[in-house]
Backbone bond lengths (Angstrom), bond angles and torsions (degrees), N, CA, C in turn:
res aa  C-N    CA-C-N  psi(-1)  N-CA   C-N-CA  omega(-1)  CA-C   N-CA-C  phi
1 X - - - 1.447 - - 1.526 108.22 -
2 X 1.208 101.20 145.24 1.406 90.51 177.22 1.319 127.49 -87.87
3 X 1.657 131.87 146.02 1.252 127.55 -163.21 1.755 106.89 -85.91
4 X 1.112 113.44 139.17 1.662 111.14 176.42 1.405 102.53 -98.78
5 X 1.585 104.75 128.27 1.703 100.13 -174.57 1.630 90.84 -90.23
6 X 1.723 81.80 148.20 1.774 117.14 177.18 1.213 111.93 -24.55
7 X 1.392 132.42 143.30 1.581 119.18 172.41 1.637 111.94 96.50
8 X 1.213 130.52 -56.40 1.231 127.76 -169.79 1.296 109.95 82.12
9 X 1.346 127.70 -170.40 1.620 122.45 -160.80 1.596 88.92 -86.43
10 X 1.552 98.98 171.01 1.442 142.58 -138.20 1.641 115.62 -131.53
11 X 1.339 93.17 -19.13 1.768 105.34 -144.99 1.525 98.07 -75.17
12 X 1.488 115.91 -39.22 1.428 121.48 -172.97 1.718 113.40 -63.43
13 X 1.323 117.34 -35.35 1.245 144.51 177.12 1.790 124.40 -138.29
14 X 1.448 97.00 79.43 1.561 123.48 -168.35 1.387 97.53 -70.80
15 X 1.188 139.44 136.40 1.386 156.24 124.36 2.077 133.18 -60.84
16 X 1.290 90.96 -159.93 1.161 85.28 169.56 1.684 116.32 -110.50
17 X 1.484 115.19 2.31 1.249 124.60 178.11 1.735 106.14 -102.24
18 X 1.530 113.97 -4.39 1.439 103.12 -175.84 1.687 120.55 -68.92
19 X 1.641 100.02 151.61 1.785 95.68 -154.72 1.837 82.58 -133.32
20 X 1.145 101.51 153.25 1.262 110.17 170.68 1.514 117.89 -83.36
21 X 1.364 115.09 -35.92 1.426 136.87 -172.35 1.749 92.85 -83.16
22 X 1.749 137.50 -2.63 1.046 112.52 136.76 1.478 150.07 -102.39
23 X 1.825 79.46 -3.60 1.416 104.71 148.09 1.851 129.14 -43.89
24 X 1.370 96.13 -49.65 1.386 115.77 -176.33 1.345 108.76 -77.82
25 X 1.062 142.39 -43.98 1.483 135.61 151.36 1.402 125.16 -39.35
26 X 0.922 108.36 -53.70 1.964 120.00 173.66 1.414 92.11 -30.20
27 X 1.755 101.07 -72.09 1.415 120.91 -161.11 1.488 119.62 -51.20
28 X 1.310 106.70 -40.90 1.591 110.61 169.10 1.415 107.80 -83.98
29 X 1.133 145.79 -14.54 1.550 141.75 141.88 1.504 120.72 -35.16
30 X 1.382 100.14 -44.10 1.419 96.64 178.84 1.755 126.92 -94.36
31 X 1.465 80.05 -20.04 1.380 107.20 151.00 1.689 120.54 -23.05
32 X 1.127 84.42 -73.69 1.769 123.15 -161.27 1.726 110.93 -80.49
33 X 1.438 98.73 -26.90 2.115 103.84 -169.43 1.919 75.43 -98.86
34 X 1.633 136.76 -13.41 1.382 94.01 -179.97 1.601 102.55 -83.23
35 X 1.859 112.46 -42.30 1.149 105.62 163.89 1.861 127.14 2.37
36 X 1.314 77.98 -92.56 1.647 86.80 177.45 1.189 129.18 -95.67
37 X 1.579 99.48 24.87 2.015 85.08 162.09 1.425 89.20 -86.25
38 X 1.800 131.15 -47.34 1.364 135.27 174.53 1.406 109.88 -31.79
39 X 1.207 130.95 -49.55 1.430 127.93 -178.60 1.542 121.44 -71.01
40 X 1.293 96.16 -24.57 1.861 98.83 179.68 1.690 100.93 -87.43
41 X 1.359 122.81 -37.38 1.185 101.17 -159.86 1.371 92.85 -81.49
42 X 1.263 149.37 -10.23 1.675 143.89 -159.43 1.294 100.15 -116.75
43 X 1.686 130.03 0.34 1.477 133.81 173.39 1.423 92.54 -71.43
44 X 1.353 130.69 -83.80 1.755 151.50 -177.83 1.581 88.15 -14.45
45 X 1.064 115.83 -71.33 2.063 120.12 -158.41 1.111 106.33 -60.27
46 X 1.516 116.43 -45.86 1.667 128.90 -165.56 1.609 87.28 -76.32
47 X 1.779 127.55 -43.26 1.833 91.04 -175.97 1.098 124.01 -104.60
48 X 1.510 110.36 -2.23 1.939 107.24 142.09 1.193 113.28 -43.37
49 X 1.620 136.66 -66.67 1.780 132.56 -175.56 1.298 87.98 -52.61
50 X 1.136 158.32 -75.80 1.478 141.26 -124.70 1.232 106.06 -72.86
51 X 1.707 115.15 -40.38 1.349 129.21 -173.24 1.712 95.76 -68.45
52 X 0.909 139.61 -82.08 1.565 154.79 138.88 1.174 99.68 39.61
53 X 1.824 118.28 -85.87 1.470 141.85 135.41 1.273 117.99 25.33
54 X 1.644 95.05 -113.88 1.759 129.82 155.50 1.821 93.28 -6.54
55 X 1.218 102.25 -87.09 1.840 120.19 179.78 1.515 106.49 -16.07
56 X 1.384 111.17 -83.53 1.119 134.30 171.36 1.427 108.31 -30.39
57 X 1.465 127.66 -82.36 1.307 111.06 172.54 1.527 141.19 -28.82
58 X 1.461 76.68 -54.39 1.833 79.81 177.58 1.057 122.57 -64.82
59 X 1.414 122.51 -16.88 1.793 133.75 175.84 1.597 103.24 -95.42
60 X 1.025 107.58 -8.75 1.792 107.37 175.50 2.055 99.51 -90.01
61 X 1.350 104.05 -44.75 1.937 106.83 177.09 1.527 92.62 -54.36
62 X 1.513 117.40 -53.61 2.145 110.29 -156.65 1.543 88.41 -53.29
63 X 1.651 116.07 -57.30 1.596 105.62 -150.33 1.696 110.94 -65.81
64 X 1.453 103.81 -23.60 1.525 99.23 175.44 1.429 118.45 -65.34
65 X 1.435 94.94 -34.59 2.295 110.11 -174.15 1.659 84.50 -50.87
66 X 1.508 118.16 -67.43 1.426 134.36 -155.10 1.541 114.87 -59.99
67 X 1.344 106.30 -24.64 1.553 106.14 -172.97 1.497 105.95 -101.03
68 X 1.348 122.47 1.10 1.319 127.07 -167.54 1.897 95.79 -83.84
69 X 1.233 97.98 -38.42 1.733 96.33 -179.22 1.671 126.85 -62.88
70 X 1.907 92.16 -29.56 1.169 94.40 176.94 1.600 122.17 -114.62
71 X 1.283 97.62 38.29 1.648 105.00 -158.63 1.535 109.49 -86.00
72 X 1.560 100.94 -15.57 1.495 109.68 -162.79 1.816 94.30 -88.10
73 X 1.073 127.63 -19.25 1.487 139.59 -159.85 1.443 95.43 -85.39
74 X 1.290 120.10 -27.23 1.154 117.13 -149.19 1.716 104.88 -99.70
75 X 1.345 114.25 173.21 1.763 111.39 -163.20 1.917 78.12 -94.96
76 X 1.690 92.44 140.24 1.484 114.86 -167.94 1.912 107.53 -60.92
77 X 1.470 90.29 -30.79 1.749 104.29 -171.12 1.732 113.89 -50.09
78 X 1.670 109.49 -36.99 0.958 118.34 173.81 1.149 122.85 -73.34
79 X 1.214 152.64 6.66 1.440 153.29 97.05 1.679 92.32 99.51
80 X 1.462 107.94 40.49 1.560 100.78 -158.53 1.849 101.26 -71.39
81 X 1.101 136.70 -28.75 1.398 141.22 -169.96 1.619 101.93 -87.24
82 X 0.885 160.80 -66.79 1.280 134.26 109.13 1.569 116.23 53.90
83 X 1.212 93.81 -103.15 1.930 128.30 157.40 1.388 99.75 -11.65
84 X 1.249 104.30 -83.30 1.568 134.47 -165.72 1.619 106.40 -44.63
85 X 1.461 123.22 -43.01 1.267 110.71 -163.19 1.521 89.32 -123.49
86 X 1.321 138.07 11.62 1.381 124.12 135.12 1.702 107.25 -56.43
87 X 1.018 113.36 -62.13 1.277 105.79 -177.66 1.596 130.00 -50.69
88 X 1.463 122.84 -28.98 1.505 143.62 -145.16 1.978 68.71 -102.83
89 X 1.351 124.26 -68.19 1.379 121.15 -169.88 1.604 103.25 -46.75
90 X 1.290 121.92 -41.72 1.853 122.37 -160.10 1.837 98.90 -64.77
91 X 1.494 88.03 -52.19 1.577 101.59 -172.22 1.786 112.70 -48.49
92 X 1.547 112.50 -53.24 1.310 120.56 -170.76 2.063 99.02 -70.38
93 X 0.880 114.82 -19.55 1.757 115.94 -178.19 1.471 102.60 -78.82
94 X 1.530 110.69 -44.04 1.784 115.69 160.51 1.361 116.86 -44.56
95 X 1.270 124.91 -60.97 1.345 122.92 -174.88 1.461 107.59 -73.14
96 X 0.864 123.55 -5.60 2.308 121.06 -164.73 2.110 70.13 -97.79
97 X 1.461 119.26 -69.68 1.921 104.45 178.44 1.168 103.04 -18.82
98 X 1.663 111.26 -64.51 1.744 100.11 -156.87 1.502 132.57 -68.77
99 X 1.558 105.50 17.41 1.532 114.06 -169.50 1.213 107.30 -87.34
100 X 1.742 109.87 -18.50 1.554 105.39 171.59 1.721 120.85 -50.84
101 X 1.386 95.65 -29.24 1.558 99.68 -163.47 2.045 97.12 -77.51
102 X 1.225 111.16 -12.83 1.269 98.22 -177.85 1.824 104.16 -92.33
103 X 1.038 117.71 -50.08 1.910 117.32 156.93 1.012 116.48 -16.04
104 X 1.578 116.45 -60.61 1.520 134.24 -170.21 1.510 119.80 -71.29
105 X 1.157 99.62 -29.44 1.746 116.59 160.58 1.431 133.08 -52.53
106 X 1.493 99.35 -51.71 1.232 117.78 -154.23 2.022 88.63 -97.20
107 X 1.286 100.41 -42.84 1.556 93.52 158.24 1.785 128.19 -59.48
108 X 1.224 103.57 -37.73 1.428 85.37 179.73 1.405 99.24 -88.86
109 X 1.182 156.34 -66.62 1.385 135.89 159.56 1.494 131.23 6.97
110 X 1.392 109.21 -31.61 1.715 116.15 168.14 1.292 99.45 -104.18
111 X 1.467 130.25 -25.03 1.825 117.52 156.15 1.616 123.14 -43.14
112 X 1.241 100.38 -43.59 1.376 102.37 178.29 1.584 118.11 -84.23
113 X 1.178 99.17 -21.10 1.925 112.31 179.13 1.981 103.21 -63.47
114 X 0.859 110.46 -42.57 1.424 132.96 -161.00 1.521 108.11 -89.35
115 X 1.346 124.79 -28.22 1.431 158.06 -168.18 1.623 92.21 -84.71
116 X 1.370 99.69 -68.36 1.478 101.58 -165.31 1.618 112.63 -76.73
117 X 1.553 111.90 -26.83 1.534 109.72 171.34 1.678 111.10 -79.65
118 X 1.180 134.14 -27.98 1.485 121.75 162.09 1.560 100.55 -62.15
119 X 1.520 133.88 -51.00 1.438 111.84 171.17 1.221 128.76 -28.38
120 X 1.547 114.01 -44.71 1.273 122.35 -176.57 1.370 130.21 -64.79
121 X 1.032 108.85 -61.30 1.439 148.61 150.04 1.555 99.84 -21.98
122 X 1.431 124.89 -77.29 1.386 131.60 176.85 1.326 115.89 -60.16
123 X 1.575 138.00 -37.03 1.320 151.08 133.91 1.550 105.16 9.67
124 X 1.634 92.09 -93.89 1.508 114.51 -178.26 1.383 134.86 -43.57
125 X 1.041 133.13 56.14 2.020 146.48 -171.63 1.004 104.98 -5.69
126 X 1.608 135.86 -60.13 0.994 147.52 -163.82 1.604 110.32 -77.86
127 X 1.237 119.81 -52.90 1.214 132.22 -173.47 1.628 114.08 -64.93
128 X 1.161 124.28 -26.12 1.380 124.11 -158.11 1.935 86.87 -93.99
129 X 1.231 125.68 -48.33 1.416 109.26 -152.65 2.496 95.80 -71.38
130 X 1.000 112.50 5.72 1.364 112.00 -172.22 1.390 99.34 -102.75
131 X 1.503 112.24 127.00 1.546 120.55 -172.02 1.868 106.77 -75.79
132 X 1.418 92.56 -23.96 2.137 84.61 173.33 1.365 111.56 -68.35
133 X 1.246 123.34 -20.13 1.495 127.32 -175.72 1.750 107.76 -80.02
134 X 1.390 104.35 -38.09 1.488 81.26 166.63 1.303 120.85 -110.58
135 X 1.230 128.53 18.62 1.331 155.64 137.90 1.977 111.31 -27.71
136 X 1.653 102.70 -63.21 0.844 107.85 -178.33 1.685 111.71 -92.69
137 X 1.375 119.71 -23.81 1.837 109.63 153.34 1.145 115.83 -56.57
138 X 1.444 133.46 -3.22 1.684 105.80 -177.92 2.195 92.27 -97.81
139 X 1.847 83.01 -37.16 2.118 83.61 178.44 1.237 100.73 -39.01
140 X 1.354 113.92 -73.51 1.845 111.06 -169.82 1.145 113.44 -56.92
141 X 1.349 141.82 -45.82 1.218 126.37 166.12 1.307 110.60 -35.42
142 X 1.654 133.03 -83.77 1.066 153.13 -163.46 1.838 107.21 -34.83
143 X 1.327 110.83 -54.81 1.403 131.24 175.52 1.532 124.12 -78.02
144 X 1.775 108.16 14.38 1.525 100.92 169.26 2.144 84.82 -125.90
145 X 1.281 117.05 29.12 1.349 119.53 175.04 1.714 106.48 -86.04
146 X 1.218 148.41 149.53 1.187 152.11 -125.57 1.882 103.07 -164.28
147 X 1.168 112.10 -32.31 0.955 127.31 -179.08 1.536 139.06 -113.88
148 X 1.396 127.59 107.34 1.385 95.09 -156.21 1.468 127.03 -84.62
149 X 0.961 125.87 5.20 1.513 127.11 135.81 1.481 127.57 -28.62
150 X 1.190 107.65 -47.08 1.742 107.95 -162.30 1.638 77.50 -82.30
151 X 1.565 146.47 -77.69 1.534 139.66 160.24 1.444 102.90 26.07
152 X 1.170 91.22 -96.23 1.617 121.54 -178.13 1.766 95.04 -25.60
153 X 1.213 112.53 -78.91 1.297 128.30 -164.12 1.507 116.23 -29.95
154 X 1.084 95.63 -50.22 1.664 132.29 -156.14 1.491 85.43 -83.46
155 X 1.208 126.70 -91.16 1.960 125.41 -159.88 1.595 95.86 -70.23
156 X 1.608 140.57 15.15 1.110 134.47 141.50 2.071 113.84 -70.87
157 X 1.309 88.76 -50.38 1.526 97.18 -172.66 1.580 95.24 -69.42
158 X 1.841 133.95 -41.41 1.561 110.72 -176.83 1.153 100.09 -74.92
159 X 1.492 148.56 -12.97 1.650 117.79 165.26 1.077 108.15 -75.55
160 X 1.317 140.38 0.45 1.778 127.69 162.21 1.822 88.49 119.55
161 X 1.012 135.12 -15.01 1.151 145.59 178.84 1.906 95.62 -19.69
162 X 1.277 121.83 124.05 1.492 116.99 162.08 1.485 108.34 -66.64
163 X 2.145 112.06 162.48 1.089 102.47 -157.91 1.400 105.53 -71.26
164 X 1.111 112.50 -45.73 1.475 140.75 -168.19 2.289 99.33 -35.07
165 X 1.298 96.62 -62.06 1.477 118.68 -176.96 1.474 90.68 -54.66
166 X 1.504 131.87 -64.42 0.908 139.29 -171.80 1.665 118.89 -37.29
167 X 1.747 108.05 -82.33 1.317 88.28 149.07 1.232 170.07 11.14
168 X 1.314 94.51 -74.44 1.912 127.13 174.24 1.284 105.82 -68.73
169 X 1.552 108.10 -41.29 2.010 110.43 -176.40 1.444 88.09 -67.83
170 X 1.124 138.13 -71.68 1.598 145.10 -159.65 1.748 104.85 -50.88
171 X 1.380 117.59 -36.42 1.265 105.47 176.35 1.357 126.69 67.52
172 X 1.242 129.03 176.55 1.411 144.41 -172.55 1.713 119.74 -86.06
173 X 0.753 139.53 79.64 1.919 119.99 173.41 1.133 116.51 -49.89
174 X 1.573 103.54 119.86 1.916 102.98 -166.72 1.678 93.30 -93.78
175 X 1.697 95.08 132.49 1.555 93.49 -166.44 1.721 93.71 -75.54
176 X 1.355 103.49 -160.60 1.789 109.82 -163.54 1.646 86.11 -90.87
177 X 1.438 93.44 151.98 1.186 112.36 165.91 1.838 122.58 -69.44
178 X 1.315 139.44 162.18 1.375 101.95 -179.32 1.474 93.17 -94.08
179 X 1.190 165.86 33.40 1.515 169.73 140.64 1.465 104.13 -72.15
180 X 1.568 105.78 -29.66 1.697 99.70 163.94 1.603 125.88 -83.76
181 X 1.532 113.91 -9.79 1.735 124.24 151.48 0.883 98.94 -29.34
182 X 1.388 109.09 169.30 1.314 143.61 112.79 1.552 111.97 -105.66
183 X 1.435 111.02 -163.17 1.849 115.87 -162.99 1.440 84.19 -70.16
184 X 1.300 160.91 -67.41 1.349 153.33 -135.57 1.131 118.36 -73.40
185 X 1.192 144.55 165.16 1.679 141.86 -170.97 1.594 98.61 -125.50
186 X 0.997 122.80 123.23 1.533 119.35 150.21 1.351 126.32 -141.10
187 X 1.462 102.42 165.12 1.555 101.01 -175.39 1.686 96.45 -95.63
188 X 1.041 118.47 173.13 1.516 122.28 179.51 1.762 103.52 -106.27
């Protein structure tokens, strides 16, 4: 996380100790607390739906177990089994959508990881003007990535790669198909 130096900004009423580089911390402080106030308040909603979901399924498998006994009794028109796993299919294609929100997580979570170690990094007087020091912020950066997209992303942008190009090399993660399910729902 990043540390907020003592005092808070400066800028309105400059001294003789005012620094730009604590300017720049502030800024990635706030950076970083909108980050994740955005992530906490849209975590709660996103794992109510999942839970919701999950729920739903499993009460969509009982009524199918249950209607299978009496399916033969029933007038053919109503197509209730059919029914049943149109629906069980709609539901599981809902939850494979909601995996974006777990991608998007785990990405902005290394926004702020990366946020707060250039804070650091820039912090330190000594440390910032030596190229091994940020040599080794991009390693750690690079090595708390999870995904190989963000990889990609990242040693596209340190060869100078534009963002745009950058991007485009990194590409899309095609979430699962729901034929690639099975009966269980999960988030990754």
């Amino acid at each position: 996380m990043v540390e907020i130096p003592k005092g808070g900004s400066a800028a309105q009423n400059p001294d003789l100790s005012w620094s730009q580089v604590q300017e720049t911390i502030l800024m990635l402080g706030i950076v970083v607390a909108q980050i994740r106030h955005a992530m906490e308040d849209s975590s709660s909603s996103l794992n109510q739906l999942a839970t919701s979901f999950s729920t739903t399924s499993e009460q969509i498998h009982a009524l199918k177990s249950d209607l299978i006994e009496f399916v033969h009794q029933l007038p053919d028109d109503l197509n209730l089994e059919e029914r049943v796993t149109q629906i069980s299919e709609q539901n599981i294609k809902s939850v494979v959508a909601f995996q974006f929100y777990d991608r998007l997580s785990q990405r902005l979570e290394h926004v702020c990881g990366t946020l707060s170690a250039l804070a650091g990094l820039v912090s330190d007087r000594q440390a910032m003007f030596v190229p091994a020091e940020w040599l080794k912020l991009q390693e750690r950066i690079r090595s708390q990535y999870t995904m190989e997209q963000e990889k990609i992303l990242f040693d596209a942008i340190l060869r100078g790669v534009a963002i745009n190009e950058a991007i485009e090399l990194a590409g899309n993660v095609r979430l699962l198909e729901s034929s690639e399910l099975d009966d269980g729902i999960e988030f990754f």
